[in-house]
C-alpha positions as CSV (number, residue, x, y, z in Angstrom):
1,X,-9.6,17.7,6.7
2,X,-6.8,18.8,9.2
3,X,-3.5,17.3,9.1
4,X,-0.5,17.7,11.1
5,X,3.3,16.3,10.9
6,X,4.8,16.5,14.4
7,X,8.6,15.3,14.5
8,X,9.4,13.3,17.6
9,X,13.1,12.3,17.6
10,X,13.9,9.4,14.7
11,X,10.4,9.1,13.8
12,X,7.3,11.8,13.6
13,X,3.8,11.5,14.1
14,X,1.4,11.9,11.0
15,X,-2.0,13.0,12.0
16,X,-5.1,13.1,9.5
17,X,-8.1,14.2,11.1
18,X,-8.6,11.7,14.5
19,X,-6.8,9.3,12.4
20,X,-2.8,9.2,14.2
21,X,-0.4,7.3,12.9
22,X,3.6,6.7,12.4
23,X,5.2,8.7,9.5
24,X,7.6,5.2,9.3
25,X,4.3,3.3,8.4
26,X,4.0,5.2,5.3
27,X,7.7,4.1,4.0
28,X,8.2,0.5,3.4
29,X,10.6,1.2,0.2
30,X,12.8,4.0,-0.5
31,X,10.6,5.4,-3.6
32,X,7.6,5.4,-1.5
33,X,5.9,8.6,-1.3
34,X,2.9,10.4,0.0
35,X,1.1,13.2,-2.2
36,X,-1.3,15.7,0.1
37,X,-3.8,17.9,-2.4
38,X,-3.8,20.8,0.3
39,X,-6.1,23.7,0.3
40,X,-3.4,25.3,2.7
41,X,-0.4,24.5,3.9
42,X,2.3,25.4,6.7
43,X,5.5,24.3,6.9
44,X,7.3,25.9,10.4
45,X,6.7,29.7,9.4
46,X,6.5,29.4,5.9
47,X,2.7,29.2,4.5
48,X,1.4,27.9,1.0
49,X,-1.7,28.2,-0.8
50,X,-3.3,25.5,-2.8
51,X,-0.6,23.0,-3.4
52,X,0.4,19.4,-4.0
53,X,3.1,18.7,-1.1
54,X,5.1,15.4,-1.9
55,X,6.3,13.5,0.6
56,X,9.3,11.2,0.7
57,X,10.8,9.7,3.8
58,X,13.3,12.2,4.3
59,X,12.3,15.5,2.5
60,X,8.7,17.0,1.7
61,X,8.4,19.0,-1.9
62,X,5.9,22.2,-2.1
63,X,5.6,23.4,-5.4
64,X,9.0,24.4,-6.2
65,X,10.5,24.3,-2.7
66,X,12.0,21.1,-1.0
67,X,12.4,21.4,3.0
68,X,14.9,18.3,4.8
69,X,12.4,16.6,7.1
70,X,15.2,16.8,9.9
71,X,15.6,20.5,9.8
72,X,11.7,20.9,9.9
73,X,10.1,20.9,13.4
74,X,6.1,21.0,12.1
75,X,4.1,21.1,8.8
76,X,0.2,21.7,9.5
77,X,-2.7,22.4,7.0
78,X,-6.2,21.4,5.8
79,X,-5.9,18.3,2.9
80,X,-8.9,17.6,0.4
81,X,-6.8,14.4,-0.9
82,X,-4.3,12.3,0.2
83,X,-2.4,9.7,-2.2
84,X,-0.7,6.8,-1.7
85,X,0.7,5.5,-4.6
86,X,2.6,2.3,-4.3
87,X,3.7,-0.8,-6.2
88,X,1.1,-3.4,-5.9
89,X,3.5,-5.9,-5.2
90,X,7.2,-6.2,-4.4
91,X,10.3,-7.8,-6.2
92,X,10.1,-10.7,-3.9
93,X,6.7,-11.6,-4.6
94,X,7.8,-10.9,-8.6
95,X,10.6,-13.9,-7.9
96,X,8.5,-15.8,-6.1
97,X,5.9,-15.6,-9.1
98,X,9.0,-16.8,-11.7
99,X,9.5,-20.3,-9.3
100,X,6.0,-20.8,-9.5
101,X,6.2,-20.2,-13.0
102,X,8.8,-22.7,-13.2
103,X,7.2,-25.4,-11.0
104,X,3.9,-25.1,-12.4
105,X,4.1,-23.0,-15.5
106,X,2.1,-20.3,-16.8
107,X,-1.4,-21.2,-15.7
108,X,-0.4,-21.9,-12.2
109,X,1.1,-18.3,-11.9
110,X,-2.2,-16.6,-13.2
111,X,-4.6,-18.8,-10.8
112,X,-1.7,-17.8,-8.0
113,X,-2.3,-14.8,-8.4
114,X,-5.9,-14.6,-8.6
115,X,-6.4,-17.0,-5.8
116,X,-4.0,-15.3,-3.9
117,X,-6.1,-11.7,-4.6
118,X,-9.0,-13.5,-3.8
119,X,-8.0,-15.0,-0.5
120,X,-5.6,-12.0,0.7
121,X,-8.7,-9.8,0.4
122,X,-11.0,-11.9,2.6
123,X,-8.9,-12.1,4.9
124,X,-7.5,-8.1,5.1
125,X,-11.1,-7.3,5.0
126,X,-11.7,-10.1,7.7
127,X,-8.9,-8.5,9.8
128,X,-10.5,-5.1,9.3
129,X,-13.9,-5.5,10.4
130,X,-12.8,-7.2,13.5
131,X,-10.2,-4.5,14.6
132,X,-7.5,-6.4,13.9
133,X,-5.2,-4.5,11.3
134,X,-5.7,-0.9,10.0
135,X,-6.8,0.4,6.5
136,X,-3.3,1.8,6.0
137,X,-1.3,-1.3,7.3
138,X,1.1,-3.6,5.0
139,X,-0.5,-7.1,3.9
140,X,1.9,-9.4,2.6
141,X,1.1,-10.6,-0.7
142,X,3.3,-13.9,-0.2
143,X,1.9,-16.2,1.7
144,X,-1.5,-15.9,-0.4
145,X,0.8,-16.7,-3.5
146,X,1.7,-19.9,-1.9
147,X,-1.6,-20.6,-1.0
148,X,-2.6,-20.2,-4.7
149,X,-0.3,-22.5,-5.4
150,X,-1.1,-25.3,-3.4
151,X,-4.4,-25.3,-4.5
152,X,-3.4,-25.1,-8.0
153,X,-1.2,-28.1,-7.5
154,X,-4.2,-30.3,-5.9
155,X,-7.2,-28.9,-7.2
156,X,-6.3,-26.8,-10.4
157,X,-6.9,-29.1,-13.3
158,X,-10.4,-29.9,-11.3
159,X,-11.1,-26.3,-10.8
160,X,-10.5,-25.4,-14.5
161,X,-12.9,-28.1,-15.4
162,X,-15.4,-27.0,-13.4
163,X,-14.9,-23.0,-14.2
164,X,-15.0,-24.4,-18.3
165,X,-18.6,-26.4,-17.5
166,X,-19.5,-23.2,-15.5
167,X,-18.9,-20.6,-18.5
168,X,-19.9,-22.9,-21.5
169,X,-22.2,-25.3,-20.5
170,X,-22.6,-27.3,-23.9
């Protein structure tokens, strides 16, 4: 698949076969980075074979070379993989997890964050189907946290009860 990286003043355009996007969508947190498995690769004049480029915010890594993103006008090529890899969740939802914790102890912070999976994936895939948000777009984990919560706090005992009766039905 074609790629390109156009720069455009403070920010850039990333471009991944029809699919056109911000290059400050990618970068919520300073370690973020982006890894494109490239058959070929072109960064200004310089050209690369096979090679992993590694994206940060600010700088892009090709095998043994880094290029400053602000002295590069253009990096082009043909990617066979592209790699996001991110934290699942953030520090705030980590101390928001540790109140919970301490509000409703340890069971309430595992259903939290089950109910919250459960219910922050409906509704992403919800939004997604409808046109609503985009595959690559942020989806805060937070608010489905609390929602975990609250149902832990008024339905949790009944809902272990019934998940026990459900399992072992003795």
């Amino acid at each position: 698949t074609p790629f390109a990286w156009t720069r455009h003043g403070d920010d850039a355009d990333f471009v991944v076969g029809e699919e056109r996007s911000l290059w400050s969508d990618y970068f919520a947190r300073e370690k973020d980075r982006l890894l494109l498995h490239c058959d070929e690769a072109k960064v200004d004049n310089r050209v690369f074979g096979m090679e992993v480029m590694e994206f940060h915010y600010n700088r892009v890594r090709v095998g043994a070379e880094e290029f400053a993103l602000d002295t590069v006008d253009q990096i082009t090529g043909v990617v066979r993989e592209l790699e996001i890899p991110r934290e699942a969740m953030g520090r705030g939802d980590l101390k928001f997890l540790a109140a919970i914790g301490a509000f409703l102890g340890w069971r309430g912070v595992l259903f939290s964050i089950f109910a919250g999976s459960v219910v922050g994936s409906v509704v992403g895939l919800i939004t997604l189907l409808v046109g609503k948000r985009v595959w690559s777009a942020k989806l805060p984990f937070g608010p489905y946290l609390a929602l975990g919560a609250l149902i832990w706090m008024f339905f949790g005992e009944k809902f272990v009860q019934w998940y026990s009766q459900l399992v072992n039905p003795i």
